[in-house]
MARFIFI-837828 format. One record per residue (C-alpha): chain; x, y, z. Coordinates in steps of 0.02 Angstrom, whole numbers, plus 50000, padded with zeros to 5 digits. Each point is the difference from the previous one (the first is absolute). Layout:
<atoms>
<atom "A",<X,Y,Z>>;
...
</atoms>
This chain:
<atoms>
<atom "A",<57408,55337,53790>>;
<atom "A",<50003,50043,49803>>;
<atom "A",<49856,50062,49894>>;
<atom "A",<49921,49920,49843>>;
<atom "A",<50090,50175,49949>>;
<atom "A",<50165,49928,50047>>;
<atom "A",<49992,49857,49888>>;
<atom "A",<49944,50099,49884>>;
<atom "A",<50161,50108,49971>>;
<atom "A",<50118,49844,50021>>;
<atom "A",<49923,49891,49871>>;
<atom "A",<50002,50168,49904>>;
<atom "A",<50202,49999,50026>>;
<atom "A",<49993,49830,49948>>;
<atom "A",<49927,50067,49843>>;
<atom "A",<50145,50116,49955>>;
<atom "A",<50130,49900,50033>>;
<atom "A",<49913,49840,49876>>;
<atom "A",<49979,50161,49870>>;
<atom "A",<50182,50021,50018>>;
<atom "A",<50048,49801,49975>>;
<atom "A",<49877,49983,49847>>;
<atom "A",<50054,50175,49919>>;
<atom "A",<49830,50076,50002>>;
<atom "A",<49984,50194,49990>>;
<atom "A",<49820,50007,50062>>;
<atom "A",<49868,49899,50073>>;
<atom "A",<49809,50020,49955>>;
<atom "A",<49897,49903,50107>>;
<atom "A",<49797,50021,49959>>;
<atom "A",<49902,50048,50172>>;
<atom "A",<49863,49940,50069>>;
<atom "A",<49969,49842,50118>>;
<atom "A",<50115,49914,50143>>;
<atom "A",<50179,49990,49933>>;
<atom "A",<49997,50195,49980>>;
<atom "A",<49976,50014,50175>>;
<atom "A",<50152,49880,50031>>;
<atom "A",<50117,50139,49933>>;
<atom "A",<49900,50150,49994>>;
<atom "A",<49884,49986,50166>>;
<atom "A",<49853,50045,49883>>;
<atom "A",<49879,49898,49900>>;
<atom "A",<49926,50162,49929>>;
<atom "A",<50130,50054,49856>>;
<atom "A",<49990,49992,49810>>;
<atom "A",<50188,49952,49978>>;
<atom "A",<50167,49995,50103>>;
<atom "A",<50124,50053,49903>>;
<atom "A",<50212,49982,50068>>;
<atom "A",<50140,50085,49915>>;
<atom "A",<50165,49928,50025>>;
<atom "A",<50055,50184,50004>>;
<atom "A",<49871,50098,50118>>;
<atom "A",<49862,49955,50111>>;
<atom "A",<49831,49919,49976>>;
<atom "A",<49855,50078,49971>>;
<atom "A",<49824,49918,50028>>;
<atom "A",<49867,50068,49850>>;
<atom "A",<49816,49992,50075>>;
<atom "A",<49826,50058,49951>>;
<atom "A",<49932,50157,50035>>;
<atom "A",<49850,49888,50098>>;
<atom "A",<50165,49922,50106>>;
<atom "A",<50109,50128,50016>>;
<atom "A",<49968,50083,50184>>;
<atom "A",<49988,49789,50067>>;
<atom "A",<50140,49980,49893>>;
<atom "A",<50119,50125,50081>>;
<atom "A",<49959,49952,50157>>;
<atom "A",<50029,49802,49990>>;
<atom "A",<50183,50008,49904>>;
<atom "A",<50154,50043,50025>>;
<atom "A",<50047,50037,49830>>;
<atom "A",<49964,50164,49908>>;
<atom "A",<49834,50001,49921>>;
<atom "A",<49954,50089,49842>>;
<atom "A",<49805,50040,49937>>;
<atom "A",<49950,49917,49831>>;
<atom "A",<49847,50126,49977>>;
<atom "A",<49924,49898,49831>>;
<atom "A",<50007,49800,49957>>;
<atom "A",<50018,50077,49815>>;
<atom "A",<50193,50109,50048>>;
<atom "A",<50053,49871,50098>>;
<atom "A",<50112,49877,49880>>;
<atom "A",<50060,50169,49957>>;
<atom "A",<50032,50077,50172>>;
<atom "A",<50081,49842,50048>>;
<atom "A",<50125,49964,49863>>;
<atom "A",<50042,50189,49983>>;
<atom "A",<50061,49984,50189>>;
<atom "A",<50085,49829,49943>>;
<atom "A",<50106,50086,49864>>;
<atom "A",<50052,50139,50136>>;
<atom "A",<50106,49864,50040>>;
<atom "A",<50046,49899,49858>>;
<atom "A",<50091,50014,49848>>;
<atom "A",<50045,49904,49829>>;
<atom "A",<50038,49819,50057>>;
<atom "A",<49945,50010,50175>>;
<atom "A",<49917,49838,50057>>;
<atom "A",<49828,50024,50093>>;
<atom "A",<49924,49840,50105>>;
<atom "A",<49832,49956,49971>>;
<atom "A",<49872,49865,50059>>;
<atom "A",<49928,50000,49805>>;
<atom "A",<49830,49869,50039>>;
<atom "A",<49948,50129,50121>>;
<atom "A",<49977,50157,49874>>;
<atom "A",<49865,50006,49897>>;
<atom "A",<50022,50008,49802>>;
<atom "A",<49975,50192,49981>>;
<atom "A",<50135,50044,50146>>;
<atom "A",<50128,49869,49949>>;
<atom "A",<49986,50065,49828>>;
<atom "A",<49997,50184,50037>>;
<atom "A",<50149,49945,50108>>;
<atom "A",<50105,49908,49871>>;
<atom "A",<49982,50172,49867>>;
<atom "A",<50046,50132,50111>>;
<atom "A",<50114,49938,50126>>;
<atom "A",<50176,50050,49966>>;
<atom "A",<50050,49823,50085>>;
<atom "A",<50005,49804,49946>>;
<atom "A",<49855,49915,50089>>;
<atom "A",<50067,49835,50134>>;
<atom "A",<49876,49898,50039>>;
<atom "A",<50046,49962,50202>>;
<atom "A",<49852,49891,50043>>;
<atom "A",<50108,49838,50003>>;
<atom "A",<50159,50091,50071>>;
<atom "A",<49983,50158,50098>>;
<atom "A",<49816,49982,50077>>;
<atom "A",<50026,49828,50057>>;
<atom "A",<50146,50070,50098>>;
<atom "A",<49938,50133,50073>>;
<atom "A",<49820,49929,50027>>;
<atom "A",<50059,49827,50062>>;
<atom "A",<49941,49990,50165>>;
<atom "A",<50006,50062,50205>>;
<atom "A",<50158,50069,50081>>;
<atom "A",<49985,49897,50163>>;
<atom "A",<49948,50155,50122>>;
<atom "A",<49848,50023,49858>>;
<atom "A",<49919,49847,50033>>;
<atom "A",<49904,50074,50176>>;
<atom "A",<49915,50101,49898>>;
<atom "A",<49949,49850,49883>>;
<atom "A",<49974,49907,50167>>;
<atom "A",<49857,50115,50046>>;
<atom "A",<49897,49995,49845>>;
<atom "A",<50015,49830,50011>>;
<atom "A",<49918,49986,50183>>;
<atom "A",<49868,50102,49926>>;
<atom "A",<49967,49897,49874>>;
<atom "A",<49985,49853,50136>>;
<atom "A",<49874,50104,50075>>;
<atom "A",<49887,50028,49871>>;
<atom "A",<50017,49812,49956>>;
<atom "A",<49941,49958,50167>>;
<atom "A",<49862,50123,49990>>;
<atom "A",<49916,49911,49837>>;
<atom "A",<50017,49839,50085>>;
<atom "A",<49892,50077,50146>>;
<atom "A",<49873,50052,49888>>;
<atom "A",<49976,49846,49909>>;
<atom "A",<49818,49964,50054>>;
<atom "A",<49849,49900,49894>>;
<atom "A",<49916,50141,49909>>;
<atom "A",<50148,50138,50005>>;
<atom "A",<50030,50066,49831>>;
<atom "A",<50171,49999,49935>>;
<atom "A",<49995,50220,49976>>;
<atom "A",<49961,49997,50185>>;
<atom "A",<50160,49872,50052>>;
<atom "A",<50091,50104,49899>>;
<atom "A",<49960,50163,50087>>;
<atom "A",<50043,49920,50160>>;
<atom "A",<50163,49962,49940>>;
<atom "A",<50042,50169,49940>>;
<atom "A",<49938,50091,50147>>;
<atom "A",<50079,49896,50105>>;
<atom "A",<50201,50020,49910>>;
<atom "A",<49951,50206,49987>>;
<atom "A",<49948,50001,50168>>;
<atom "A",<50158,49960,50066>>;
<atom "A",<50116,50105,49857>>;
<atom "A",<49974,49932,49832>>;
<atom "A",<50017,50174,49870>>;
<atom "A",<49928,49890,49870>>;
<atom "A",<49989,49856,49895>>;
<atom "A",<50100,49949,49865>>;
<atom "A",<49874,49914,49924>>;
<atom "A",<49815,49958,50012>>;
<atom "A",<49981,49889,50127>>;
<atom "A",<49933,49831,49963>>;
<atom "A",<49869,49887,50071>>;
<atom "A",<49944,49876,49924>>;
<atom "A",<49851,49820,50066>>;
<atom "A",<49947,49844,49933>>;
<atom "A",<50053,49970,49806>>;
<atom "A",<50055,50183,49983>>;
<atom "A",<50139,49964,50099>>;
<atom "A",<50086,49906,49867>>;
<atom "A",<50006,50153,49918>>;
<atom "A",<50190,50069,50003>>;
<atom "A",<49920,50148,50032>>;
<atom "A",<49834,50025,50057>>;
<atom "A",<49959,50181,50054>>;
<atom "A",<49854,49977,50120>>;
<atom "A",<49813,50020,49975>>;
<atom "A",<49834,49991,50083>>;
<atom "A",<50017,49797,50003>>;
<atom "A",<49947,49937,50182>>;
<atom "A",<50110,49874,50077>>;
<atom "A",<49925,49821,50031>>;
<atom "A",<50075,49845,50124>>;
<atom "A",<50118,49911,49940>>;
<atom "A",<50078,50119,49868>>;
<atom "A",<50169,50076,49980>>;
<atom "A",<50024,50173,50023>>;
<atom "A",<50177,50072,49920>>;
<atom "A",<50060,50171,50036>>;
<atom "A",<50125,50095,49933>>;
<atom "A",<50071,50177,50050>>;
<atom "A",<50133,50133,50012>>;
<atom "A",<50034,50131,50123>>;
<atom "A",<50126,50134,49961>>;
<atom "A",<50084,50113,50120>>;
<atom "A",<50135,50127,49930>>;
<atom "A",<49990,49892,49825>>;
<atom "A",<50029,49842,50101>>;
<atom "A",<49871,49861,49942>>;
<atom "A",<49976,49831,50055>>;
<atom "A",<49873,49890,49878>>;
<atom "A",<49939,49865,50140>>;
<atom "A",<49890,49860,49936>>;
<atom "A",<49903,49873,50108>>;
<atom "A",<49841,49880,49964>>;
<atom "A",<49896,49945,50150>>;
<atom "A",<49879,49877,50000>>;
<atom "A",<49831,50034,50078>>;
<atom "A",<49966,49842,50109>>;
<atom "A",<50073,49840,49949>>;
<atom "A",<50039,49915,49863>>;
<atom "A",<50131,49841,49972>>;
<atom "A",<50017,50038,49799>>;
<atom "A",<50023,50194,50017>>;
<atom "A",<50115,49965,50152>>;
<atom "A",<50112,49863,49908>>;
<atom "A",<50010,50129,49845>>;
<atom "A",<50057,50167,50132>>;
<atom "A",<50117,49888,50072>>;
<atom "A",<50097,49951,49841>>;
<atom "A",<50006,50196,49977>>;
<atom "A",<50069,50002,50161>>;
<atom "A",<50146,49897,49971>>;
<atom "A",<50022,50062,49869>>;
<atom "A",<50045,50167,50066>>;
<atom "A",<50109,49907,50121>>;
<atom "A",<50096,49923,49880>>;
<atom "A",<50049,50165,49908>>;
<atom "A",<50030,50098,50164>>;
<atom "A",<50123,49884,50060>>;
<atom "A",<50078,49974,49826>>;
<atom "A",<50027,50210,49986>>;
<atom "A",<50171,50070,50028>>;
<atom "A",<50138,50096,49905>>;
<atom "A",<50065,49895,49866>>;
<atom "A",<49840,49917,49933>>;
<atom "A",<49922,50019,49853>>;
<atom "A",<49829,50050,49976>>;
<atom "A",<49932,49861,49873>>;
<atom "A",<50036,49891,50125>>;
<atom "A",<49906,50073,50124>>;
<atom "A",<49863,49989,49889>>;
<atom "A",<50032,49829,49945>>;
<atom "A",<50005,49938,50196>>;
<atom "A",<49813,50059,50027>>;
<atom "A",<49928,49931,49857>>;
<atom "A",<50080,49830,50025>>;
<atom "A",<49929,49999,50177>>;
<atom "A",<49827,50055,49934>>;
<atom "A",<50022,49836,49860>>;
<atom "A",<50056,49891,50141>>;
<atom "A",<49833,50015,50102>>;
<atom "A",<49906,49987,49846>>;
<atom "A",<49965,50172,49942>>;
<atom "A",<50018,50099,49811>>;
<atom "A",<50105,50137,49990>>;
<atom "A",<49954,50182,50030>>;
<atom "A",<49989,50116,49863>>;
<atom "A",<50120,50132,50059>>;
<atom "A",<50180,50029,50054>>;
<atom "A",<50048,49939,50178>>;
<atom "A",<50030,50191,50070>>;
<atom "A",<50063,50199,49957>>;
<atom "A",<50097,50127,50082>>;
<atom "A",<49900,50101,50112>>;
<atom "A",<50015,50206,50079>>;
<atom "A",<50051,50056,49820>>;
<atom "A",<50170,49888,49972>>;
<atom "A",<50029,49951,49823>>;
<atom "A",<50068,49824,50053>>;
<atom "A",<49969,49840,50007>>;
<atom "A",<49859,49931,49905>>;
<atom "A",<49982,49816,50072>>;
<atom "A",<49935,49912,49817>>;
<atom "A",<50026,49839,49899>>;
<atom "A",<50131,50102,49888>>;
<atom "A",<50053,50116,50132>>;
<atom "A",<50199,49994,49989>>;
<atom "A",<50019,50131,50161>>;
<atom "A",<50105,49933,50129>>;
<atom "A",<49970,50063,50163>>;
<atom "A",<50095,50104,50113>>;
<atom "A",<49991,50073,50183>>;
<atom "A",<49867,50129,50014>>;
<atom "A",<49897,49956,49862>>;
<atom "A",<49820,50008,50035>>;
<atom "A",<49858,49897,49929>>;
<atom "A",<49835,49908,50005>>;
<atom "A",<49981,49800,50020>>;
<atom "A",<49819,49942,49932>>;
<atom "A",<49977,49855,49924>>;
<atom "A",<49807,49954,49992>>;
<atom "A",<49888,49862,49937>>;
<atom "A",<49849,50054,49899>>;
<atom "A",<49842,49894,49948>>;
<atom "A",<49890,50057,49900>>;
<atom "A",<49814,49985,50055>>;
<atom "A",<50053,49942,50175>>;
<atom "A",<50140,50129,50078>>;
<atom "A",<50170,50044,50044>>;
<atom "A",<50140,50027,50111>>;
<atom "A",<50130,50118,50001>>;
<atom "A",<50104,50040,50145>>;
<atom "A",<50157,50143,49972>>;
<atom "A",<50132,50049,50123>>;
<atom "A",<50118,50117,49987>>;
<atom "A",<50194,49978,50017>>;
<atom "A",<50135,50090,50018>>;
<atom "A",<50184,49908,49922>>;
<atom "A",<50130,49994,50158>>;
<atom "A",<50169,49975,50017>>;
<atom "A",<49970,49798,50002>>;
<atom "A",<49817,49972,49989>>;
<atom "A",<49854,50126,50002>>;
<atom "A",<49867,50087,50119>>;
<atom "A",<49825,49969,49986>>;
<atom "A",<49941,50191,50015>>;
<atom "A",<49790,49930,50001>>;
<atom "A",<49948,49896,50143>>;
<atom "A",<49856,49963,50000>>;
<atom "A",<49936,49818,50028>>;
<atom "A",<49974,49907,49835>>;
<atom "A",<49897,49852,50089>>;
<atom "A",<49845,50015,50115>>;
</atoms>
């Protein structure tokens, strides 16, 4: 069975051979987060950096370095001050460069002082590669990857299921929460990759409401929102419960609901992402209900692609990865947002969360 590793060195391979097609010399990717771990099997380093004519090599803080080493497969090297490193790191750069070389950069992601220092002493032309080469590389699964995306998912079903068993008059939304983390780490979750969310009565029509010492009453909506990560994998699960009954919160959840439906069954290689987006918010308007103030979904574990949005002019493709969550929010009263997340197949997609979205 491969390894997170595994994947790791192919999309790595994949890597080389776009460098090769778009003429690029070198590659520096910045560190730090999900999609290093896609190629590097590390969320620890400073910067990746790929020459067309030698080997990577992974630059990490001296606080990172023994984790570092251990975690990746590519050679590490120590950055022992933040104020040498621009230096260290282009001078390693220019090793491999020379007058007219082309070096691949993702240029929103560097700050002013790097992409500055970068542009004076580099012996290279800066290429901008966040439209061409990341996209590519970072588009998605390969279809043996998605197990591993399957079983962050299930966790994330789990911990759903644990706030909903905690929803009791009186229980404070810091101690649902707590539930719902102990209850996804309990059975494997490394960590989160973000705070989770939990969110009752009004607050939840908050688009994000991190949770506080507000007590739950009857009657009120409850929305929780959360991400497990194992080896980098995240899911980003959203449900809202209702505690008890009520007809207008029920009517407004199931709207959400079909929404959700709509999109799911409307996903598959070939379509276009606006009109993903476009599909939930005209089933939202056709049972009465505003729009919602955000885009319909994003690309989840770390993958650069797609971002489901109004403008959004990605078309999908098998093994892209994403969020669906399209929500209803009033202010005052309270909210509903309910996300799965897919997986683009050959002709349709997999629904990796599943969870129930209805009581």
């Amino acid at each position: 069975m491969s390894k997170p590793v595994d994947f790791c060195r192919k999309r790595y391979g994949h890597l080389r051979k776009l460098m090769q097609e778009q003429e690029l010399d070198l590659v520096y990717l910045l560190g730090g987060g999900q999609r290093l771990k896609r190629i590097a099997d590390t969320t620890s380093g400073a910067a990746l950096i790929v020459p067309l004519d030698s080997e990577p090599r992974l630059f990490c803080y001296s606080v990172d370095i023994n984790s570092t080493r251990e975690e990746s497969w590519v050679p590490v090297e120590e950055i022992k001050t933040r104020v040498e490193a621009n230096k260290q790191i282009t001078d390693h750069c220019n090793a491999h460069l020379r007058e007219g070389s082309r070096v691949g950069v993702q240029s929103e992601g560097f700050s002013h002082t790097t992409y500055g220092f970068m542009k004076e002493n580099l012996r290279g032309e800066l290429v901008d590669v966040a439209e061409t080469l990341v996209p590519e590389v970072f588009y998605g699964l390969y279809p043996e990857e998605a197990r591993l995306q399957r079983k962050v998912s299930g966790l994330a079903d789990l911990a759903c299921t644990a706030a909903r068993e905690a929803m009791k008059p009186g229980a404070t939304e810091y101690e649902i929460a707590a539930e719902a983390e102990y209850a996804m780490r309990r059975e494997g979750a490394e960590l989160t990759s973000f705070a989770t969310i939990v969110s009752t009565g009004p607050r939840s029509a908050y688009s994000h409401g991190w949770p506080t010492s507000r007590r739950l009453s009857d009657g009120e909506f409850m929305l929780v929102d959360l991400g497990p990560m194992i080896d980098g994998y995240a899911a980003d699960e959203t449900r809202t419960y209702i505690l008890g009954k009520d007809p207008g919160k029920q009517r407004m959840l199931e709207a959400v609901d079909r929404a959700v439906a709509a999109v799911t069954e409307a996903v598959r290689p070939g379509a276009r992402c606006s009109d993903l987006d476009a599909i939930s918010r005209r089933v939202l308007a056709d049972h009465g209900f505003p729009d919602y103030p955000h885009s319909l979904g994003h690309p989840l574990s770390g993958f650069a692609v797609p971002n489901l949005s109004k403008t959004s002019d990605h078309v999908l493709r098998e093994g892209m990865l994403f969020t669906v969550e399209p929500g209803i929010y009033a202010p005052g009263y309270g909210g509903v947002r309910l996300e799965e997340n897919v997986v683009v197949t050959g002709d349709g997609c997999e629904q990796l969360t599943l969870g129930p979205r209805l009581p």
